[in-house]
TORDRENLUM-207344 format. One record per residue (C-alpha): residue in three letters; x, y, z. Coordinates in steps of 0.25 Angstrom, whole numbers, padded with zeros to 4 digits, always signed. Example, Ala and Ser with C-alpha at 12.3 -4.5 7.8 and 13.67 -1.06 7.14 Angstrom:
// residues 2
Ala+0049-0018+0031Ser+0055-0004+0029
END
This chain:
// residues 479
Unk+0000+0000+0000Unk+0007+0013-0004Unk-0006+0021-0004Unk-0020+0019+0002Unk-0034+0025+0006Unk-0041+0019+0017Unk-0055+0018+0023Unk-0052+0007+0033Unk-0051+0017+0044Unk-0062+0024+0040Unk-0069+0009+0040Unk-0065+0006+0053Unk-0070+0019+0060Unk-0084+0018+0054Unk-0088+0005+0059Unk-0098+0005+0070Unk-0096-0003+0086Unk-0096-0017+0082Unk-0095-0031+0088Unk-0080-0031+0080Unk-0075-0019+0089Unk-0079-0025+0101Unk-0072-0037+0096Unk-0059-0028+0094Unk-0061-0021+0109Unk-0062-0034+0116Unk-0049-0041+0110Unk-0041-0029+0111Unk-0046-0019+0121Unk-0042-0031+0131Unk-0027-0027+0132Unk-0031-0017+0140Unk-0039-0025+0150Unk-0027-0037+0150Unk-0020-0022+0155Unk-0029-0019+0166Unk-0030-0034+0172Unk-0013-0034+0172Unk-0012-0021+0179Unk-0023-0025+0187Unk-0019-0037+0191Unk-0004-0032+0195Unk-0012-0021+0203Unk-0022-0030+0211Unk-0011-0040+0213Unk+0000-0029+0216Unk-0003-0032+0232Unk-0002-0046+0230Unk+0011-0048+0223Unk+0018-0040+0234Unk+0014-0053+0244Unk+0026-0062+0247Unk+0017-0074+0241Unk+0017-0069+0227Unk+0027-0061+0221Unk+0030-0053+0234Unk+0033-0040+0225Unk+0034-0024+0232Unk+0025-0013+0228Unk+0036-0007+0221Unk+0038-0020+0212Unk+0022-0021+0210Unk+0025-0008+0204Unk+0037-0012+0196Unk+0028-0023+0189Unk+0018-0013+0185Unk+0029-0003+0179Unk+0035-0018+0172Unk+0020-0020+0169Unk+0020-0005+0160Unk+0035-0006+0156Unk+0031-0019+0148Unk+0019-0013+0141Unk+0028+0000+0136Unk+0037-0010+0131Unk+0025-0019+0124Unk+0019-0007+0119Unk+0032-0001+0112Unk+0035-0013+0107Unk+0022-0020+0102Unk+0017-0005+0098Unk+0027-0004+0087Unk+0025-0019+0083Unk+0009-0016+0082Unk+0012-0004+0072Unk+0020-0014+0065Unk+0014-0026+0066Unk-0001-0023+0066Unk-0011-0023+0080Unk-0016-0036+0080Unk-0003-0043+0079Unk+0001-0036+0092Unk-0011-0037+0100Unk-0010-0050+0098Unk+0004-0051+0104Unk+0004-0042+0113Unk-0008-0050+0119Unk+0001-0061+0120Unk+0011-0055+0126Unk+0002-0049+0138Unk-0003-0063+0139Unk+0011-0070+0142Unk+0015-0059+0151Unk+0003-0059+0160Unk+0003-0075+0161Unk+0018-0075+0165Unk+0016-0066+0177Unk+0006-0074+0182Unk+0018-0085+0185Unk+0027-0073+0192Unk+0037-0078+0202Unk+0043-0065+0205Unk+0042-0050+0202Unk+0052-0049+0192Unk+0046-0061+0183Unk+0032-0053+0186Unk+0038-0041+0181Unk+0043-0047+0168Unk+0028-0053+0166Unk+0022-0040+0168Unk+0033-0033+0158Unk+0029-0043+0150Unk+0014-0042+0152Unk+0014-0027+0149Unk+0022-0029+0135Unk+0010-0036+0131Unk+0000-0025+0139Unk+0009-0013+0132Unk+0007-0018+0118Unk-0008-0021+0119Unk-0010-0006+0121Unk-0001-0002+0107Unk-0010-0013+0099Unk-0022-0014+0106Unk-0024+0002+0105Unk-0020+0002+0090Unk-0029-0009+0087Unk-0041-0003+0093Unk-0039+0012+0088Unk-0039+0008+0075Unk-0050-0003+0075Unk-0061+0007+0084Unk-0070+0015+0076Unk-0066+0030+0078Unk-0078+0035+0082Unk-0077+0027+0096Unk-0060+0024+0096Unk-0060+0032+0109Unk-0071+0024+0118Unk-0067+0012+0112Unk-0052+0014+0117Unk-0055+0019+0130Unk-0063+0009+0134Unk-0052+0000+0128Unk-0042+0006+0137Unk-0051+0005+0149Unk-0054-0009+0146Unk-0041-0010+0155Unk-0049-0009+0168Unk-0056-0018+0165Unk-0045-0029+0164Unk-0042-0022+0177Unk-0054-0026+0184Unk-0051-0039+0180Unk-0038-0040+0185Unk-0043-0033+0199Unk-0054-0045+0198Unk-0044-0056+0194Unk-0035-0052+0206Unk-0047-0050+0216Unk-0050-0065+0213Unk-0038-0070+0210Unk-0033-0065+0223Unk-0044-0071+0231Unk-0035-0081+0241Unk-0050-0089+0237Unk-0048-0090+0224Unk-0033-0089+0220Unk-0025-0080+0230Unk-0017-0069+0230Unk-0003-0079+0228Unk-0009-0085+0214Unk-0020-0076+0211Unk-0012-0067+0206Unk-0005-0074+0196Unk-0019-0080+0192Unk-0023-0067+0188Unk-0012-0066+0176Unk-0013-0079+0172Unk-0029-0074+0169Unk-0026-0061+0162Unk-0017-0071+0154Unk-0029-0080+0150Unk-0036-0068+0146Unk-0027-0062+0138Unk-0026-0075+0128Unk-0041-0076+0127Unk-0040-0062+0122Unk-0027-0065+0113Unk-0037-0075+0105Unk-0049-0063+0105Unk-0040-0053+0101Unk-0036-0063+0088Unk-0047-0058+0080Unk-0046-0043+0081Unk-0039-0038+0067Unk-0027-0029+0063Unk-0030-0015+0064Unk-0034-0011+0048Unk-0030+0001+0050Unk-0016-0003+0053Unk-0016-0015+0042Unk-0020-0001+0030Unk-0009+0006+0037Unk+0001-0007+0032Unk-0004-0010+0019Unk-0013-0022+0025Unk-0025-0016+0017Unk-0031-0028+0013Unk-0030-0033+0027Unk-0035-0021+0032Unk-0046-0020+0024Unk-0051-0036+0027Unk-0051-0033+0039Unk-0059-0019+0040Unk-0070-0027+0030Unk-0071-0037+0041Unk-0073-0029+0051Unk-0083-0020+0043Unk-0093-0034+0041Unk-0093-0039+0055Unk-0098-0024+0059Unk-0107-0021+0049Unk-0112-0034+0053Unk-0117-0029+0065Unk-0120-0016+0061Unk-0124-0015+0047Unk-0118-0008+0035Unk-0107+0002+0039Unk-0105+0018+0035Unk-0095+0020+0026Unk-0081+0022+0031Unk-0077+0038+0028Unk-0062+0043+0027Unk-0050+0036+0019Unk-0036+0036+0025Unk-0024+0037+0017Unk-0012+0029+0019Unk+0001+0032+0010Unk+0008+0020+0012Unk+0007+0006+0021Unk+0017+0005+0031Unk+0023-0008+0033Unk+0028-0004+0045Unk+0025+0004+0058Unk+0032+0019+0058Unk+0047+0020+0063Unk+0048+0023+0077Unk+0053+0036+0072Unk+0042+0039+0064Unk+0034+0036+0076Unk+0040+0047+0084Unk+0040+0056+0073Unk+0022+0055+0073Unk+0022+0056+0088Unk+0033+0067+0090Unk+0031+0074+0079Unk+0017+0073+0073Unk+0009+0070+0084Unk+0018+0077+0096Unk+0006+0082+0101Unk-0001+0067+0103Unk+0010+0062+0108Unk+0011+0071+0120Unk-0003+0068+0123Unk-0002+0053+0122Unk+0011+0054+0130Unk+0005+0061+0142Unk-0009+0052+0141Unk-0002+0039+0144Unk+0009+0044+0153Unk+0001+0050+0162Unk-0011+0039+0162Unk-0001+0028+0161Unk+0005+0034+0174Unk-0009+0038+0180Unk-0015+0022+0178Unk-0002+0015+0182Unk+0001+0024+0194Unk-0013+0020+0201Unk-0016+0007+0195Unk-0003+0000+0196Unk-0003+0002+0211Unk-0016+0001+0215Unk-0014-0010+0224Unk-0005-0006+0232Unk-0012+0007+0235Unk-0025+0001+0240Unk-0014-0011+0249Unk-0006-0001+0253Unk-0015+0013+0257Unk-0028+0005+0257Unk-0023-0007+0265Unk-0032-0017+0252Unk-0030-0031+0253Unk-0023-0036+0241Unk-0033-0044+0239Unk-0044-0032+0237Unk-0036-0022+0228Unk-0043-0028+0217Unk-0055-0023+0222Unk-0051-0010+0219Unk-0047-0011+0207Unk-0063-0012+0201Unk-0068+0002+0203Unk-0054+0007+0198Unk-0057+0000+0186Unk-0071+0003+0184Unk-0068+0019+0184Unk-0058+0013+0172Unk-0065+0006+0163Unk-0079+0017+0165Unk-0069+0027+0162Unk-0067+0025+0146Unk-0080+0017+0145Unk-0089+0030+0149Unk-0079+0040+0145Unk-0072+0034+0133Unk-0084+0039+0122Unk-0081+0054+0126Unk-0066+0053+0121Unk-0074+0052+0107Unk-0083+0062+0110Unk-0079+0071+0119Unk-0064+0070+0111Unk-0052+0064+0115Unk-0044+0076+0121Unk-0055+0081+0129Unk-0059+0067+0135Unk-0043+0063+0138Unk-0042+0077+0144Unk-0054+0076+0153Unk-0049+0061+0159Unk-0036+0063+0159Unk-0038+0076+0169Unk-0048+0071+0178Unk-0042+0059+0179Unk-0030+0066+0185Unk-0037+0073+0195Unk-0045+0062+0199Unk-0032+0054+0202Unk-0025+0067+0211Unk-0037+0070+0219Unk-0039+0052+0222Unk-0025+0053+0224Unk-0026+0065+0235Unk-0038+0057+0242Unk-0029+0045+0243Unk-0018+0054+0249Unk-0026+0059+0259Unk-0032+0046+0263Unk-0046+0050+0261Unk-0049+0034+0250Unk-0050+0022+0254Unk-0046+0009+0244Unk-0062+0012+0240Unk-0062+0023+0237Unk-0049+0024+0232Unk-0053+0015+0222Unk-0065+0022+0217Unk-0057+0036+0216Unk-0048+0029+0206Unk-0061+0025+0200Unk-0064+0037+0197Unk-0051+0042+0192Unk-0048+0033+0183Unk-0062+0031+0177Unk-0055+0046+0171Unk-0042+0041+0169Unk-0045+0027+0163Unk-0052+0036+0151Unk-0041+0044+0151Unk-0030+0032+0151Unk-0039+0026+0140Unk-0038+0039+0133Unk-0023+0039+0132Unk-0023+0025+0124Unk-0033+0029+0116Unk-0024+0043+0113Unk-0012+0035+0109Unk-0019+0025+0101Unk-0028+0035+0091Unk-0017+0046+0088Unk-0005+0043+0083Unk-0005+0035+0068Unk-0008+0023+0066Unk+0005+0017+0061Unk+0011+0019+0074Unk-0003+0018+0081Unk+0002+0006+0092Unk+0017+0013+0093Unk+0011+0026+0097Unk+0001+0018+0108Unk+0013+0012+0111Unk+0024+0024+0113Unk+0013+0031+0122Unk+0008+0018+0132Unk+0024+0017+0132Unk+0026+0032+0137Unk+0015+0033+0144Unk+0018+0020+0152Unk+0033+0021+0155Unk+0032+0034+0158Unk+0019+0032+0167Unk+0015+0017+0167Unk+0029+0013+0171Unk+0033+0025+0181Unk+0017+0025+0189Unk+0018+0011+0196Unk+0032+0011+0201Unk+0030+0026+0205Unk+0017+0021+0213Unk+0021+0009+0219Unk+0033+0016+0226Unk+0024+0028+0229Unk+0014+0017+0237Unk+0026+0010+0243Unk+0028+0024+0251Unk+0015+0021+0258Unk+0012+0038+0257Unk+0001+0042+0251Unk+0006+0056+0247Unk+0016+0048+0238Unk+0005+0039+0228Unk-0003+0054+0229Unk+0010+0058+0222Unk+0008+0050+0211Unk-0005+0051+0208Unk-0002+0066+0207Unk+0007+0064+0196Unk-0003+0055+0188Unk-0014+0065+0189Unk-0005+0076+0185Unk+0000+0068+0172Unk-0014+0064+0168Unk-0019+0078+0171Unk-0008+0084+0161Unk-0010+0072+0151Unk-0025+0076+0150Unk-0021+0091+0148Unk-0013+0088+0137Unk-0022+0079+0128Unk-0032+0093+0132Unk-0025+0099+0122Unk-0017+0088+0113Unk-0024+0076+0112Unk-0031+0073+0097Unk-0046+0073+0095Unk-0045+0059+0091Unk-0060+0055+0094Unk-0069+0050+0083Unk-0060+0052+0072Unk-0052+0040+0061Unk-0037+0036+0069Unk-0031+0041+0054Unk-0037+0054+0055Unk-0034+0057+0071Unk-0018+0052+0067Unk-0017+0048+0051Unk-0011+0036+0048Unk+0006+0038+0046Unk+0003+0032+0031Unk-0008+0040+0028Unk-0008+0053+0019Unk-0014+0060+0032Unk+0000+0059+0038Unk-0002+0072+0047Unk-0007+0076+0060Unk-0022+0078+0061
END
């Protein structure tokens, strides 16, 4: 192909909600659930490992694993992201999934920290390169008119798997049924199961048309968007006609230089990038601060049982999955900026004035638990929000890098930093010292929302080609 006009985008956008997207949401929105049950597990367990009758571990190395656990999925993202570009999204959901799935299974059989740590670096490859494919794959499979509730509640499908990891670990730790020596180790072993059952589900999603035109594969790409249009007018009847053409110059055989790479998102898109930057530092750094050592605040300031944190985790998670389920249609009404701005803001200040009542002792675990609720039914949009960023507005030839350079940022500058930070911060014992954290997290999502105020794209409703054109297509220029 050295030249083309095509309306498979266009074809893509026009098709109505169908029983084939759900299909797509189910096998690939679960990475982010698979997520939510590791960190969960690790978080409701955390009190448990430091007992001398299963890995006996400190706070501090608890927090080590979770800082392993984010070092791994940097690394998977960096390196499976370029290999999505290049090799095409289903390959790599494919073995990313895999990848995820012999990691978690392996630290179920952990005899010490460091080969736990190795299983969660391990783990989080798999977990880090889910996020680059995943995200690609869904961006440029979801209709545009609803791209942005679709992804949010995507994103937030990570709550739910923690609900299920906190449920897991409630029964799994149960001396009546398992016990906190095995029950543990149980728990990975399931998310393991899991995993494979959706590995087989996940077989039948398609390449991404939109990346197989961008490579030549038009053919291929044009079976598959036939296909797809038949299942759904199936169901719905005869479909509108598509409106608008993309045109690409030339196929790309292979996935932009890295210097070409830095070029569009230094150069071109300098503006986006700072944007994307600041979202997923400062969530990443919000999130893992609270969520990674959440156990040990409720043993040590609460006085929890071990065997009750997971109780706590529920109404946590509920305030995150409601967050973009009720909130996510108005990032494609209301507009991208002014939703990301809101969230992002609020959810600042709702995390310094819960961590000011927790200084001054006026929670208990309760409601402790519910203030977070509340909190992060904001910031759960808001963190959705940054992925969603990433994913829509940068081309697509280096769609998954981009996703992948910005997870990477955002989580070795604030993933990796938060739970090492927190878990010495807790081994103080003072309150005033984890106050002084949660200060720094409000502080760098109050900023971040400021600056996608005034910088972020008005990417709602409208064609991916159109909100970043394709780096093949005529229409090379920002927009």
């Amino acid at each position: 192909m050295t030249a083309l006009s095509s309306d498979i985008p266009a074809r893509l956008d026009r098709l109505p909600w169908s029983r084939w997207h759900w299909r797509v949401v189910i096998a690939l929105g679960v990475a982010w659930i698979l997520d939510g049950l590791e960190v969960t597990l690790v978080g409701s367990i955390g009190a448990v490992l430091e007992r001398p009758d299963t890995l006996g571990l400190t706070a501090g190395e608890i927090g080590w694993s979770g800082s392993i656990y984010i070092a791994g999925a940097v690394v998977g993202a960096l390196v499976f992201g370029r290999l999505t570009d290049r090799l095409g999204r289903k390959k790599l959901f494919l073995i990313t999934l895999a990848v995820y799935t012999v990691g978690t299974l392996a630290t179920a059989f952990s005899p010490d920290f460091a080969f736990f740590a190795l299983c969660r670096f391990v783990t989080g490859l798999g977990i880090g390169g889910e996020y680059a494919a995943i995200n690609s794959a869904i961006d440029e499979l979801i209709p545009a008119q609803v791209r942005g509730r679709v992804n949010l509640a995507i994103n937030g499908s990570f709550w739910i798997g923690a609900a299920l990891g906190a449920a897991l670990s409630l029964v799994l730790l149960d001396a009546r049924v398992i016990g906190p020596v095995w029950g543990w180790r149980a728990g990975f072993a399931l998310g393991a199961v899991l995993a494979v059952a959706i590995l087989l589900v996940r077989r039948h999603v398609p390449e991404s048309p939109r990346w197989l035109i961008a490579h030549g594969r038009v053919d291929e790409a044009e079976r598959i968007v036939a296909g797809i249009e038949r299942e759904v007018q199936a169901q719905h009847g005869p479909l509108p006609a598509p409106r608008g053409h993309v045109n690409y110059t030339a196929a790309r055989a292979n996935s932009p230089s890295m210097r070409e790479v830095a070029r569009v998102l230094l150069r071109r898109y300098t503006a986006r990038s700072v944007v994307a930057a600041a979202l997923m530092i400062s969530q990443a750094f919000f999130y893992n601060a609270i969520f990674f050592t959440y156990a040990l605040v409720l043993t040590r300031f609460y006085g929890v049982p071990e065997g009750r944190v997971a109780l706590y985790i529920f109404p946590f998670a509920l305030g995150n999955v409601l967050g973009p389920l009720l909130l996510g249609p108005l990032f494609d009404s209301v507009g991208r900026r002014r939703m990301i701005a809101l969230t992002y803001v609020f959810a600042g200040v709702g995390l310094a004035l819960t961590g000011w009542a927790f200084m001054n002792g006026w929670l208990d675990a309760r409601s402790q638990a519910l203030c977070w609720s509340a909190v992060f039914f904001l910031a759960s949009a808001a963190a959705s929000s940054a992925y969603l960023t990433v994913s829509e507005v940068f081309p697509l030839e280096m769609r998954a890098m981009a996703i992948a350079i910005f997870y990477a940022i955002g989580m070795g500058a604030g993933g990796f930093v938060a739970p090492v930070l927190f878990g010495e911060l807790i081994e103080t014992g003072s309150r005033g010292a984890v106050m002084a954290g949660y200060l720094i997290g409000a502080a760098l999502v109050i900023v971040a929302g400021l600056l996608a105020l005034r910088y972020a794209a008005d990417a709602e409703r409208k064609p991916l080609e159109e909100v970043a054109p394709p780096l093949s297509s005529e229409a090379g220029g920002e927009r």
